[in-house]
C-alpha beads as a LAMMPS data file, in Angstrom:
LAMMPS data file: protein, C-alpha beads

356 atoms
355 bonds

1 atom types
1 bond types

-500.0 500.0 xlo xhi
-500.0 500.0 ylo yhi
-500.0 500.0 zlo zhi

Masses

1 110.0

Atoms # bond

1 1 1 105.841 63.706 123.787
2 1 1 103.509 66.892 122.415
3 1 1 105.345 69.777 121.844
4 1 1 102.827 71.653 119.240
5 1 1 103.729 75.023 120.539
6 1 1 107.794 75.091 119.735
7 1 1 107.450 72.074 116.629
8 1 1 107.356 74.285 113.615
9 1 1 110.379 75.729 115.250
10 1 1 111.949 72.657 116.164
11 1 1 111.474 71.748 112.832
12 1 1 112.925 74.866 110.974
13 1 1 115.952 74.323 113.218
14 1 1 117.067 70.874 112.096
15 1 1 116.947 72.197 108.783
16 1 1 119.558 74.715 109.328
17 1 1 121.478 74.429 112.745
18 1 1 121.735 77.938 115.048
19 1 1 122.100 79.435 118.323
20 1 1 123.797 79.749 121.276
21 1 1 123.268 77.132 123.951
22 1 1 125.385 75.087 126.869
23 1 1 128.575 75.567 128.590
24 1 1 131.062 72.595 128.274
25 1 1 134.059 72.079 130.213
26 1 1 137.150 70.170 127.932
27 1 1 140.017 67.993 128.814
28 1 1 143.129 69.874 128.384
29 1 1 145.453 68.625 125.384
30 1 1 142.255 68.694 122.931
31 1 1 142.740 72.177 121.358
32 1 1 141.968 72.697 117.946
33 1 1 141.359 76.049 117.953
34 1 1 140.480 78.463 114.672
35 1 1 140.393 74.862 112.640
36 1 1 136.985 73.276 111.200
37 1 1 135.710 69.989 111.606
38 1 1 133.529 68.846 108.423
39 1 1 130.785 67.003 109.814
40 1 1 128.731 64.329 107.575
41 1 1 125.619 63.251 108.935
42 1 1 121.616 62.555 108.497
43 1 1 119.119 65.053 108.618
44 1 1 117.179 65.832 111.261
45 1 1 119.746 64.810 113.451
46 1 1 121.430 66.928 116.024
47 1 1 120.332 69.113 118.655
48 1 1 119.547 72.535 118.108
49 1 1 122.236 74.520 119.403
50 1 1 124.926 71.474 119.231
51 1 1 127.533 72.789 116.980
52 1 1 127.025 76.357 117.829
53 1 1 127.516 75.882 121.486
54 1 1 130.677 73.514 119.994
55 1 1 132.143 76.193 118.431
56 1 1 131.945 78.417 121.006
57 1 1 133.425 76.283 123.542
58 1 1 135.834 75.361 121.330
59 1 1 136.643 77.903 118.639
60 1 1 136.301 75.472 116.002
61 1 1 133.867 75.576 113.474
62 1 1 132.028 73.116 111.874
63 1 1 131.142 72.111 108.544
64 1 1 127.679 70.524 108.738
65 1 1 126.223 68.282 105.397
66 1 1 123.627 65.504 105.068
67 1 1 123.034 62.295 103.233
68 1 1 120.269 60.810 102.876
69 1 1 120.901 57.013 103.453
70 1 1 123.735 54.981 104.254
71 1 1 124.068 54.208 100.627
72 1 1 124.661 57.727 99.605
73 1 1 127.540 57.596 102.669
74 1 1 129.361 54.691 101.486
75 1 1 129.339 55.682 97.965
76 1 1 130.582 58.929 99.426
77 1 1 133.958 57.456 100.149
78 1 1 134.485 54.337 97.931
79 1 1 137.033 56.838 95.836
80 1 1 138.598 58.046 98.707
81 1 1 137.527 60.689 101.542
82 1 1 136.656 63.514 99.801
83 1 1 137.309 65.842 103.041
84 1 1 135.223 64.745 106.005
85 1 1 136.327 64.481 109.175
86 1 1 133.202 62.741 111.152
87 1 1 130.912 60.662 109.858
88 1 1 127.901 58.727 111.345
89 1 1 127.155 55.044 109.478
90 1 1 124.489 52.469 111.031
91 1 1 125.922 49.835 112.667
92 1 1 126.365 47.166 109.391
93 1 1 127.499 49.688 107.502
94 1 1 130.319 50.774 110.047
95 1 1 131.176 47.031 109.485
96 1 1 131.128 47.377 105.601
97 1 1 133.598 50.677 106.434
98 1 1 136.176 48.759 108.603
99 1 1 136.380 45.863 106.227
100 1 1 137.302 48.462 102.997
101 1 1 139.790 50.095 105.378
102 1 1 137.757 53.072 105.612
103 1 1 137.581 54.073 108.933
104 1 1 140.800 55.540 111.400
105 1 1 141.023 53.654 114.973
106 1 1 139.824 56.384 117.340
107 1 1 142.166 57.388 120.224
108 1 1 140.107 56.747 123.704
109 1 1 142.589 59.109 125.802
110 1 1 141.045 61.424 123.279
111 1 1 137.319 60.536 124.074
112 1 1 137.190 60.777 128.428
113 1 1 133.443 61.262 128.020
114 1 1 133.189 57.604 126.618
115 1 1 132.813 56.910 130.302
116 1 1 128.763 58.794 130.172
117 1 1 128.294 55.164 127.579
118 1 1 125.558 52.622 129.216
119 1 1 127.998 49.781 129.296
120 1 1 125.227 47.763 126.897
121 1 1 126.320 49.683 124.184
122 1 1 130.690 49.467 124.628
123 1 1 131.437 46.253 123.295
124 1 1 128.447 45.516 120.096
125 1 1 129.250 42.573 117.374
126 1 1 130.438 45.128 114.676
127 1 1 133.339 46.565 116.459
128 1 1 133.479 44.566 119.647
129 1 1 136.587 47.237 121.224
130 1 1 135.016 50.198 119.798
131 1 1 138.142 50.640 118.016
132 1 1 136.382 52.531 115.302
133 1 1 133.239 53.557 116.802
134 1 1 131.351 55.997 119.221
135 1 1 127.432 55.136 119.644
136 1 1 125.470 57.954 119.036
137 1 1 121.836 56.970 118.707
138 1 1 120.364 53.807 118.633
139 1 1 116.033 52.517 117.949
140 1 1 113.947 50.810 115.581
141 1 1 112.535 50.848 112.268
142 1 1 108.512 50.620 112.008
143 1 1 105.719 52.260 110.371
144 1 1 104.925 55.758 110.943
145 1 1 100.609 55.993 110.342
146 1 1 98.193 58.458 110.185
147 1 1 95.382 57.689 112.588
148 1 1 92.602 58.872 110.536
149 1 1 93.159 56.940 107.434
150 1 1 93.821 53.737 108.792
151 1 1 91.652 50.630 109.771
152 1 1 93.171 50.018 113.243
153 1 1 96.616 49.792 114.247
154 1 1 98.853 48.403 110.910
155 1 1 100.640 46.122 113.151
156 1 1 101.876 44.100 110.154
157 1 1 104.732 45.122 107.195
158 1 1 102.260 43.321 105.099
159 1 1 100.314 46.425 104.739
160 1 1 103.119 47.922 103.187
161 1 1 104.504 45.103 101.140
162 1 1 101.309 43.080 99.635
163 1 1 98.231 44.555 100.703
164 1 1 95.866 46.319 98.388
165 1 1 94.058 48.430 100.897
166 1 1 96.367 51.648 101.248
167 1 1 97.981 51.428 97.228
168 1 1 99.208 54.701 96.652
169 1 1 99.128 55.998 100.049
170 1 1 102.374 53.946 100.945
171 1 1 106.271 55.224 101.636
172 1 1 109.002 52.981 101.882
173 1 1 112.251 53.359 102.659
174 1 1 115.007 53.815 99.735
175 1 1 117.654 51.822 101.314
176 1 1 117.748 48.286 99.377
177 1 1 119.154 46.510 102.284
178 1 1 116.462 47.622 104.649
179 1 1 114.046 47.431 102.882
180 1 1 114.463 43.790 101.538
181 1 1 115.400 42.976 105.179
182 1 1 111.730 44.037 106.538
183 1 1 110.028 41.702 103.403
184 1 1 112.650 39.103 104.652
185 1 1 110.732 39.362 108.212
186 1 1 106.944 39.513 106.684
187 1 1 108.225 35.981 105.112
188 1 1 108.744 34.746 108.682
189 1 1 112.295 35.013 107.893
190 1 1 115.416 36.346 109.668
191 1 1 116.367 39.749 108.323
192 1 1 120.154 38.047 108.194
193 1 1 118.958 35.076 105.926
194 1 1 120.882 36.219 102.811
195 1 1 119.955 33.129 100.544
196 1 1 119.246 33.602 97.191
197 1 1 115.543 31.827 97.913
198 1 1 115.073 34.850 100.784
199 1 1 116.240 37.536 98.071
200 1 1 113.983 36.001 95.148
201 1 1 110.896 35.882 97.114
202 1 1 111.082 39.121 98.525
203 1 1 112.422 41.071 95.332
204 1 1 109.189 39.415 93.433
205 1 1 107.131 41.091 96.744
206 1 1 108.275 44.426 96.102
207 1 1 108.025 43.894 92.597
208 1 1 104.423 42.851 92.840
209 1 1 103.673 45.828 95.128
210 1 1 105.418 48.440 93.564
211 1 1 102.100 50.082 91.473
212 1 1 101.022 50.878 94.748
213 1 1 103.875 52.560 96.526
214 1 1 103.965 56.186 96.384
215 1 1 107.948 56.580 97.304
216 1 1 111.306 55.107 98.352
217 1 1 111.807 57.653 100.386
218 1 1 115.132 58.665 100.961
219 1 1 114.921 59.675 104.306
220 1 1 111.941 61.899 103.991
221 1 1 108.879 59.801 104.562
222 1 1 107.894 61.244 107.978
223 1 1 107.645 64.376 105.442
224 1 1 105.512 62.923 102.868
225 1 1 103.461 61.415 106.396
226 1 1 103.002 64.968 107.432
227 1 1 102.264 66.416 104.546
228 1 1 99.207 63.984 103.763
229 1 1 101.051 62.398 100.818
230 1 1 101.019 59.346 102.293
231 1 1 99.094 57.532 105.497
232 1 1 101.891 54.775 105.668
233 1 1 105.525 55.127 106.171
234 1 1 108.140 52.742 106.636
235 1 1 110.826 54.587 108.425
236 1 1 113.310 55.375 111.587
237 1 1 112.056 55.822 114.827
238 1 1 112.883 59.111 115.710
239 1 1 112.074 60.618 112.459
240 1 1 108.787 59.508 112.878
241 1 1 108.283 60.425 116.412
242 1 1 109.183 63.920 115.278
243 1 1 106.595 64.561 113.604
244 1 1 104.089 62.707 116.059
245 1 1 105.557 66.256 118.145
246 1 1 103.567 68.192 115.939
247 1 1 100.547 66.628 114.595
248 1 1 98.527 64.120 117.063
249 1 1 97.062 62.006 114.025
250 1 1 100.657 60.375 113.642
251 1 1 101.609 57.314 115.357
252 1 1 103.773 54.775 115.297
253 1 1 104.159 50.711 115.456
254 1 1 107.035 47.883 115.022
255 1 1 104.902 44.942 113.451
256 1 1 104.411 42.084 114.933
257 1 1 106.699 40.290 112.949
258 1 1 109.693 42.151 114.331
259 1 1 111.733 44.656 113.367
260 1 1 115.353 46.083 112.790
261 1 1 117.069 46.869 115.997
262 1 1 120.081 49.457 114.931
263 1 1 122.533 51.566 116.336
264 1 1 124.347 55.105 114.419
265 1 1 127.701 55.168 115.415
266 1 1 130.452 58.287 115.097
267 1 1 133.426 57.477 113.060
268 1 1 136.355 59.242 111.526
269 1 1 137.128 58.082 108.434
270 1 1 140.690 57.270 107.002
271 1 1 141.858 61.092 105.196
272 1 1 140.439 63.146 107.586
273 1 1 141.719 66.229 107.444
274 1 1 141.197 66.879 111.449
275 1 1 141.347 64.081 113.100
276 1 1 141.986 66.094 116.480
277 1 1 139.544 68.276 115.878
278 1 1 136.969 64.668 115.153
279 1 1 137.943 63.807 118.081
280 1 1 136.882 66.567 120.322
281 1 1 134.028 66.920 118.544
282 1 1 133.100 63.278 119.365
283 1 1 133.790 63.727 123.082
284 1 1 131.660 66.750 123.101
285 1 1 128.585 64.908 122.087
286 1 1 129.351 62.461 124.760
287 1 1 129.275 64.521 127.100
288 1 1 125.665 64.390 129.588
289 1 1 124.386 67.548 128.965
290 1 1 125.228 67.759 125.216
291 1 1 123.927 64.437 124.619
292 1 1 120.732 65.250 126.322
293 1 1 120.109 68.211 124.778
294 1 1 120.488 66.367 121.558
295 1 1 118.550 63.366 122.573
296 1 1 115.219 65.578 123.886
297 1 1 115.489 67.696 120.669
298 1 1 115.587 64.673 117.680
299 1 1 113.792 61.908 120.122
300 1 1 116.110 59.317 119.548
301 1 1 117.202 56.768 121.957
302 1 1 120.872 57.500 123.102
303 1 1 123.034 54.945 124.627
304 1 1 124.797 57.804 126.948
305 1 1 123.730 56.563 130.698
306 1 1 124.467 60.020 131.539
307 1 1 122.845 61.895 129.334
308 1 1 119.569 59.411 130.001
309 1 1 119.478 60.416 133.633
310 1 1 119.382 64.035 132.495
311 1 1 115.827 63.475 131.068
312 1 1 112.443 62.952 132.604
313 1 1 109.940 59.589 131.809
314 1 1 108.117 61.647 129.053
315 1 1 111.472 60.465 126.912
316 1 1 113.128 57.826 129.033
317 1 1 108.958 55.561 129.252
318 1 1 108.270 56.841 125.429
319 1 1 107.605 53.785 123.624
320 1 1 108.527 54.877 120.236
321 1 1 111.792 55.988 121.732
322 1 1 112.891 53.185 123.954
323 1 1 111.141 49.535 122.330
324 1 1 109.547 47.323 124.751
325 1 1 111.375 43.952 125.772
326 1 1 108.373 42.629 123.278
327 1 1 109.684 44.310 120.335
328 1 1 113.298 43.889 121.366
329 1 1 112.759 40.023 121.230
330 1 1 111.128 39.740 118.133
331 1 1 113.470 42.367 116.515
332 1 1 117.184 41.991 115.142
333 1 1 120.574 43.680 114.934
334 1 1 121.542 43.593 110.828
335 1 1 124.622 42.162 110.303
336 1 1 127.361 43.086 107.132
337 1 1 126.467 40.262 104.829
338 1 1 129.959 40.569 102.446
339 1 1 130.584 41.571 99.274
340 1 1 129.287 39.035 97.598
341 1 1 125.840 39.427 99.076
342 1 1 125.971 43.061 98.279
343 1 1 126.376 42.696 94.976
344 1 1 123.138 40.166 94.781
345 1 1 121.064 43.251 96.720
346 1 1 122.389 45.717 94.116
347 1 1 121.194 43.433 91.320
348 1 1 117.806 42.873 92.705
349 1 1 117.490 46.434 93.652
350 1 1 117.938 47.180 89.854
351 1 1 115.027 44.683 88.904
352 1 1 113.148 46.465 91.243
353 1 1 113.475 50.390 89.930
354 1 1 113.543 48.969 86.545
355 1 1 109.936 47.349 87.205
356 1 1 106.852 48.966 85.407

Bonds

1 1 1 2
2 1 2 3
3 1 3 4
4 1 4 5
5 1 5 6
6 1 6 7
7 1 7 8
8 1 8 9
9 1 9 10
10 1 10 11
11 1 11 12
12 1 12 13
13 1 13 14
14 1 14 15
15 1 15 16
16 1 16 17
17 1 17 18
18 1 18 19
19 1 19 20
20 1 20 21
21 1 21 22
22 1 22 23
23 1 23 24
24 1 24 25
25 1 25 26
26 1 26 27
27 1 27 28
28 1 28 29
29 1 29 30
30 1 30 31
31 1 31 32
32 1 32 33
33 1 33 34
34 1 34 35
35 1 35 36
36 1 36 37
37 1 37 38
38 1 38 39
39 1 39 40
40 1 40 41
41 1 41 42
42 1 42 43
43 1 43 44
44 1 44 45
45 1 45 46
46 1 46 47
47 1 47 48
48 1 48 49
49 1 49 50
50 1 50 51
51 1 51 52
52 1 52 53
53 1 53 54
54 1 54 55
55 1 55 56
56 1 56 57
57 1 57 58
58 1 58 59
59 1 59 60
60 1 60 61
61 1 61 62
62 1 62 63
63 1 63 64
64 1 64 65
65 1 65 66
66 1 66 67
67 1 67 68
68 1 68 69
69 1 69 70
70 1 70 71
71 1 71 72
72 1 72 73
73 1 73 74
74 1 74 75
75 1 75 76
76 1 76 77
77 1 77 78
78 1 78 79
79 1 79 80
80 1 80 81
81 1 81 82
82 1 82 83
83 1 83 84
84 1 84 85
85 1 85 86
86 1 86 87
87 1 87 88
88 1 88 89
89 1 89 90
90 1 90 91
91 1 91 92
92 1 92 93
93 1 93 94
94 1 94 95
95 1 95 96
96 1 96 97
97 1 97 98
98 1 98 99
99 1 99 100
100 1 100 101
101 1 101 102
102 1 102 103
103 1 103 104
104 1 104 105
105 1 105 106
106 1 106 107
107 1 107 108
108 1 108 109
109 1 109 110
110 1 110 111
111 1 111 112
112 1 112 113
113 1 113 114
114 1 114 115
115 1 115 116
116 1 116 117
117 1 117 118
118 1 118 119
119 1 119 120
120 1 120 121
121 1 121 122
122 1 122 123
123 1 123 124
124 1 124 125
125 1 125 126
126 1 126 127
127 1 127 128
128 1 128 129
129 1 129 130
130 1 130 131
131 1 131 132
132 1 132 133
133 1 133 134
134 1 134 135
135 1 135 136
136 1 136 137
137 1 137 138
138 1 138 139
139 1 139 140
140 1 140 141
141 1 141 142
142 1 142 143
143 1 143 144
144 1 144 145
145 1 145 146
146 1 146 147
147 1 147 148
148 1 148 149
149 1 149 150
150 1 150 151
151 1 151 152
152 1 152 153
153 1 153 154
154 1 154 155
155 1 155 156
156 1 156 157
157 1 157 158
158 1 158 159
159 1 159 160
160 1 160 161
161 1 161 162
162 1 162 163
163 1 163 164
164 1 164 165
165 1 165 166
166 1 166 167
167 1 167 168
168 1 168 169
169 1 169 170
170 1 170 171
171 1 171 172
172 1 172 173
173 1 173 174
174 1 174 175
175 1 175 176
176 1 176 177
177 1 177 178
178 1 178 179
179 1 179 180
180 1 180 181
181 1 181 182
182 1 182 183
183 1 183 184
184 1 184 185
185 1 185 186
186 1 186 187
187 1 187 188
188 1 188 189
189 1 189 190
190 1 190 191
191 1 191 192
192 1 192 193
193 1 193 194
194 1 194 195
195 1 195 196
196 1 196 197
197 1 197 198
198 1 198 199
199 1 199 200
200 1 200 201
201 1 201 202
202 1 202 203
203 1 203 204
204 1 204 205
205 1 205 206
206 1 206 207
207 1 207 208
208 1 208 209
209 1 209 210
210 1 210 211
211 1 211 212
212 1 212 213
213 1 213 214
214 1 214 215
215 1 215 216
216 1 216 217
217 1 217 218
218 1 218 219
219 1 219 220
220 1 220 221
221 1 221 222
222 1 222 223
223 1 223 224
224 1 224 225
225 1 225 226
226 1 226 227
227 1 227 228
228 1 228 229
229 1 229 230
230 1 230 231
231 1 231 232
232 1 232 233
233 1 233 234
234 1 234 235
235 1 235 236
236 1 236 237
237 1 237 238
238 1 238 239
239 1 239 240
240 1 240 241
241 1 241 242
242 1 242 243
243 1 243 244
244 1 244 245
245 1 245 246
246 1 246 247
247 1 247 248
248 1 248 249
249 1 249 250
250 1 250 251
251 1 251 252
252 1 252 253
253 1 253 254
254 1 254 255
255 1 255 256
256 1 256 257
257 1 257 258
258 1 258 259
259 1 259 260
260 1 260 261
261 1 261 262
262 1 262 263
263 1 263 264
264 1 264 265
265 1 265 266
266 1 266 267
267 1 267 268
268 1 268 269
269 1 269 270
270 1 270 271
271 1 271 272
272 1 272 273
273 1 273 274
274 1 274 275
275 1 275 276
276 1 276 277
277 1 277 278
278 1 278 279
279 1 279 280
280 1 280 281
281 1 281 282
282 1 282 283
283 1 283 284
284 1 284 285
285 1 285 286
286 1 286 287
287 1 287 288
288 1 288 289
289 1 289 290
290 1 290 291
291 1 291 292
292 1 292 293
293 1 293 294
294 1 294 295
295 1 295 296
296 1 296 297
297 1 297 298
298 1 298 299
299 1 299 300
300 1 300 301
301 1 301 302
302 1 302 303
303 1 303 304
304 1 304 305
305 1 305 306
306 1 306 307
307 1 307 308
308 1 308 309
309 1 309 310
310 1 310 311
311 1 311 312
312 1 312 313
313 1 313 314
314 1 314 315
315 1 315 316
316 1 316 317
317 1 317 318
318 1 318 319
319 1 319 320
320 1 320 321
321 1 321 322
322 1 322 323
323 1 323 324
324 1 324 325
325 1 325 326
326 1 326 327
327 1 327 328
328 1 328 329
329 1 329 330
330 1 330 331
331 1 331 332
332 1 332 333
333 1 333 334
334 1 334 335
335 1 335 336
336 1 336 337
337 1 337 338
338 1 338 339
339 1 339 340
340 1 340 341
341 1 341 342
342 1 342 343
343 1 343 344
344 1 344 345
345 1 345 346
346 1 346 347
347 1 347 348
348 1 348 349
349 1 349 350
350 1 350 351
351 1 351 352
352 1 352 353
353 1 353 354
354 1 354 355
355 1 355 356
């Protein structure tokens, strides 16, 4: 998908949301007029005239902030909400929010576009009812690689994790889960194995590796790819494929060893101040043409059927959007591993930033 003439743009617009845009039709009973919604999500990802268009359906306004990983969001709110009214975890992490009590049930009378959902994506392992969930985006994370300054295709993570060949020219991610998970699946391993073998081995691999890796990224390594800072990048799917939009050197590849299959999901979180206002918000983005519009403008995968049929085969037969049923296979969902796991990750995350 090469959109050179409107990426720089595209670009400047996910950095600071504008516009005026598409007309949307609402279910009576969802008013919320002259209130504001304070919206917490990634960067990079909405559509361009999304909340502008929202707000002018609607009259409400929205505040829009970003984190960087879902670390940052779950730190965010383990003192309490401190005033957001949507937020968008990855699919563990939603678990890790419903088991602290974090999350408010959502009310489906509230949410009639729930019905533009693929069916696939209504009842996942993490919150089987979507009592507590919308699906917003869904893909994979790979490497992101700049043609030119690679030997062939890097079809493994061990060019990121032991190799020698691109030292200093390599961006991981800076999420400790993830990025033990994708050493866990180098080792042959399944990115669920929690043991404390699985977490040795692959702390003493970062460890080991860590002269030679220019980043953790937080969220930003398609960025550094861009740039020229770096020539390998772990990171999300869509990120990347954004900025194969604007320069043709950039590509993109789930190892062979698999992947991490994942899914974003919209929640409200428990202290919102507008809940009704959440809510319409949420049903907004569900609807076909919002959700396309957002889909075609961040290049993510979106589980709304609706939306999908919107959208020609440049995104719906885009491999670095929607995986093949090859990297589906040898790819997995992550799963909340408990609190005792977690705090084994945070530990060997520390040995790992405290490494020379």
């Amino acid at each position: 998908m090469k959109r050179r003439n409107l990426s720089l743009s595209r670009r400047a617009a996910l950095q600071g949301i504008g516009a005026v845009g598409l007309s949307f039709s609402l279910p009576k009973g969802l008013r919320a007029q002259g209130s504001t919604v304070n919206f917490y999500n990634w960067d990079t990802y909405i559509g361009e005239t999304t909340l502008a268009d929202f707000t002018a359906a609607t009259g409400i306004n929205v505040q829009y902030d970003l984190f960087a990983d879902n670390e940052e969001l779950f730190a965010k709110f383990r003192g309490g909400n401190p005033g957001y009214d949507l937020i968008v975890p990855t699919n563990d992490f939603v678990e890790r929010f419903i088991v602290a009590d974090l999350l408010q049930e959502l009310d489906h009378s509230k949410i009639p576009n729930m019905k533009n959902l693929d069916p696939a994506f209504l009842t996942p392992a993490h919150d089987p009812e979507r009592r507590f969930s919308m699906p917003y985006m869904w893909g994979t994370i790979g490497i992101g690689y700049r043609k030119s300054e690679v030997n062939g295709v890097p079809d493994s993570w061990a060019h990121l994790y032991t190799s020698e060949e691109y030292a200093n020219r390599i961006a991981l991610l800076g999420e400790p889960t993830t990025v033990l998970q994708m050493a866990f699946k180098l080792m042959g391993k399944s990115l669920n194995d929690w043991s404390d073998e699985n977490i040795a081995a692959a702390t003493e691999m970062i460890i080991a590796q860590k002269s030679r890796i220019t980043a953790f990224a937080p969220d930003n390594g398609q960025d550094l790819l861009l740039a020229g800072e770096v020539d390998l990048a772990q990171e999300w799917n869509g990120d990347i494929q954004q900025v194969m939009s604007e320069d043709d050197d950039i590509d993109y590849v789930v190892p062979r060893e698999g992947g991490l299959l994942w899914e974003d999901d919209l929640c409200i979180p428990v202290g919102a101040p507008n809940p009704e206002g959440a809510h319409e918000l949420i049903n907004y983005i569900l609807d076909a043409e919002a959700g396309a519009a957002i889909a075609d403008f961040i290049y993510y995968a979106t589980p709304n059927a609706a939306a999908r049929a919107l959208l020609g085969p440049e995104y719906n037969e885009n491999p670095a959007i929607f995986p093949s049923a090859e990297v589906v296979a040898k790819s997995e969902v992550s799963v909340f591993p408990g609190q005792e796991v977690l705090a084994k990750i945070d530990a060997a995350w520390t040995r790992v930033r405290a490494a020379g």
